[in-house]
C-alpha positions as CSV (number, residue, x, y, z in Angstrom):
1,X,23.9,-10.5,-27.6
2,X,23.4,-8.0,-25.0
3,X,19.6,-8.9,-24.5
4,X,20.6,-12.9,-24.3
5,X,23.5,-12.1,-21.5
6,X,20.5,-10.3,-19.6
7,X,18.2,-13.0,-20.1
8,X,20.8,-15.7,-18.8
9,X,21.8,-13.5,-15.8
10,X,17.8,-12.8,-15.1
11,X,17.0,-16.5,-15.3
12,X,19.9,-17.2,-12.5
13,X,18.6,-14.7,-9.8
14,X,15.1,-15.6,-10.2
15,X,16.8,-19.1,-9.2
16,X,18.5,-17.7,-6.4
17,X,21.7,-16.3,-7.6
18,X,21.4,-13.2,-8.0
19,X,25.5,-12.4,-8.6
20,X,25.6,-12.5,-12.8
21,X,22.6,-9.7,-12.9
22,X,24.3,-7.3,-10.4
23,X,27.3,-7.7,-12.4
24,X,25.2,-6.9,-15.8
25,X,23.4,-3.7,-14.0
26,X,26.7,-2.2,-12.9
27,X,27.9,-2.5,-16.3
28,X,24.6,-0.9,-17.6
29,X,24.0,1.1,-14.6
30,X,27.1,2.9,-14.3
31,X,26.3,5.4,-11.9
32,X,25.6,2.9,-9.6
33,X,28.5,0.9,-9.8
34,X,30.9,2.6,-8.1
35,X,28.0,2.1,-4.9
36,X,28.7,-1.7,-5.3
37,X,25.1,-2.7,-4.9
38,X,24.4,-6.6,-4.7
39,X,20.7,-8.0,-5.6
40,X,20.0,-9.9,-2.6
41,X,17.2,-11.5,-3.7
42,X,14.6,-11.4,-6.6
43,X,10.8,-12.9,-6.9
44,X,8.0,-11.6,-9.1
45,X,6.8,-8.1,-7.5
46,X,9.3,-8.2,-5.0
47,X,12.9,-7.3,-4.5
48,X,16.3,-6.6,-2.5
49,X,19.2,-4.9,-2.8
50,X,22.1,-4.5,-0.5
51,X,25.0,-1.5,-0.1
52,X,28.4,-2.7,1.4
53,X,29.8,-0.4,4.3
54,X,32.2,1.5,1.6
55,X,34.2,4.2,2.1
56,X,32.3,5.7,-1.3
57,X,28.9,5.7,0.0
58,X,29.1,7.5,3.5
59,X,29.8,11.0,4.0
60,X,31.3,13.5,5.8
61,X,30.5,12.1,8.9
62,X,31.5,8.5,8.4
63,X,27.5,7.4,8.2
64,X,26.1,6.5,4.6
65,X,25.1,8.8,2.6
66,X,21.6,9.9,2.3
67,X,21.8,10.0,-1.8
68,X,23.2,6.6,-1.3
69,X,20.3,5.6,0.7
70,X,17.6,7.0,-1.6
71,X,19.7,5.3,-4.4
72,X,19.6,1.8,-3.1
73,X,15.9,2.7,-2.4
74,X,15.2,3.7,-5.9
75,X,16.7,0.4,-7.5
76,X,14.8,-2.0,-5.3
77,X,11.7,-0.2,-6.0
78,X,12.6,-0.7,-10.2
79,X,13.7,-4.1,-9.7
80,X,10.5,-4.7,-7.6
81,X,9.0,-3.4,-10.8
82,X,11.2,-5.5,-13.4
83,X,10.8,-8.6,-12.0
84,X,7.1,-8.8,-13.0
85,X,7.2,-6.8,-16.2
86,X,9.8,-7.5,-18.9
87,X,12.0,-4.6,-20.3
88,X,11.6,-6.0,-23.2
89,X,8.0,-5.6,-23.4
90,X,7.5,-2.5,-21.2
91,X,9.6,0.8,-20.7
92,X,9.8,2.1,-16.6
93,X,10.5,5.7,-15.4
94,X,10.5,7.2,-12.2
95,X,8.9,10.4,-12.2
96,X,9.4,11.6,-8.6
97,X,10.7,10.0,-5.1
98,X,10.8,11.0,-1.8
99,X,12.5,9.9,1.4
100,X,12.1,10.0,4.5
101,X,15.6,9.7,7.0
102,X,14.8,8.0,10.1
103,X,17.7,7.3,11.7
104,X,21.7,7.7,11.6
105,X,22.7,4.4,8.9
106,X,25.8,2.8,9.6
107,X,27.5,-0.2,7.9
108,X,25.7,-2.4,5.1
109,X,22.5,-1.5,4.2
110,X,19.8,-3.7,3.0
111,X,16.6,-2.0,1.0
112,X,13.4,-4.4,0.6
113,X,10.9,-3.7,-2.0
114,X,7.5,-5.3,-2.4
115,X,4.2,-5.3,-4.6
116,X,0.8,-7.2,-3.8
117,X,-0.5,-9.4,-6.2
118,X,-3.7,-7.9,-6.6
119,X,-1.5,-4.4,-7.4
120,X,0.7,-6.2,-10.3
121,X,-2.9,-8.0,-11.5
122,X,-4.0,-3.7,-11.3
123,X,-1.1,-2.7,-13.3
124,X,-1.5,-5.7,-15.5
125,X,-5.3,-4.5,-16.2
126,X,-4.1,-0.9,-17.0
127,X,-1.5,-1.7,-19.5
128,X,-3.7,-3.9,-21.3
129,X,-6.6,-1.5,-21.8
130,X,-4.4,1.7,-21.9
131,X,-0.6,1.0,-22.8
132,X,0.1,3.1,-19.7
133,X,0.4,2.6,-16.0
134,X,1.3,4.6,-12.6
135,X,2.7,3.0,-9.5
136,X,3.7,3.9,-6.6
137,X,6.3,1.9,-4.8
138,X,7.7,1.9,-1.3
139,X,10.9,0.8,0.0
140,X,12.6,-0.1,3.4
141,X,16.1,0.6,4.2
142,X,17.3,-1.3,7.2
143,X,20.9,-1.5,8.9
144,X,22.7,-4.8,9.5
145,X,21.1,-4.8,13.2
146,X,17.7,-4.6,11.0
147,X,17.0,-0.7,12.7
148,X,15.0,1.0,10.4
149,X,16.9,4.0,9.0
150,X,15.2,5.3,5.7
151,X,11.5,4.8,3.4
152,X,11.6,5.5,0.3
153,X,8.3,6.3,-2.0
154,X,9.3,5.9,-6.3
155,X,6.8,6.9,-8.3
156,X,7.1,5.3,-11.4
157,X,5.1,5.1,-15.0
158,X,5.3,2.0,-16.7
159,X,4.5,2.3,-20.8
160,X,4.3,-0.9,-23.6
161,X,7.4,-0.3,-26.0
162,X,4.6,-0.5,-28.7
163,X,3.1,3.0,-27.3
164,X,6.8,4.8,-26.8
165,X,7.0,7.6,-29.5
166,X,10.5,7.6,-30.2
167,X,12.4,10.4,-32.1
168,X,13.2,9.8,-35.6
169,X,16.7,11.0,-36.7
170,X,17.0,14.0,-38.8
């Protein structure tokens, strides 16, 4: 059931309406949720993701929070990712990420994620022949008056379920 609700609500952003699989990842993502991300739009090898001017996600000094910035950065990066390799075929982990702060971010938020095609073809190639596969994927965080204020490099290891050794219960 939970696999068919996710299929449904993929099906619908890759249409253009994105709102059934935000709701789906806050429910799955919980963390997240209280951050109110919205998917702003979704295409194969590309993604983005937008953070509402919340009183939860700035800080101290009424800007948004930098891990709320390298949060939104992080899921457009793995929805960049999803969006051309199934989770039902293919297991993702970010391994390391890094950002760099450029300027004070005020308000909504909008991070953009995007893969070439002759990169997904690369990844493609690599899973085929080895089961395994390393990417490296930058995002760009801009304020409503589209300022640059953050990058954000996710490192990320993509692995066929078929090669996952999973623990057995003892």
């Amino acid at each position: 059931m939970k696999d068919r609700i996710f299929q449904w609500a993929w099906r619908r952003a890759l249409a253009g309406q994105p709102g059934a699989l935000t709701r789906v990842f806050w429910l799955w993502i919980p963390f997240n949720k209280p951050h109110r991300f919205r998917i702003g739009s979704l295409a194969e090898g590309a993604a983005s993701v937008e953070a509402p001017p919340r009183r939860w996600n700035r800080n101290h000094l009424g800007t948004v929070h930098a891990c709320a910035l390298a949060t939104i950065g992080e899921f457009a990066a793995g929805l960049c990712l999803l969006s051309a390799f199934s989770p039902s075929d293919y297991r993702l982990i970010m391994s390391r990420m890094e950002v760099d702060y450029v300027r004070r971010a005020v308000g909504s938020i909008r991070a953009t994620a995007q893969i070439s095609k002759p990169d997904l073809n690369a990844i493609r190639n690599e899973l085929l022949v080895d089961g395994i596969s390393t990417k490296v994927v930058h995002s760009q965080l801009l304020d409503a008056a589209g300022m640059e204020v953050a990058r954000v490099e996710t490192h990320w290891q993509l692995k066929a379920w078929t090669a996952v050794h999973k623990k057995t219960d003892k």
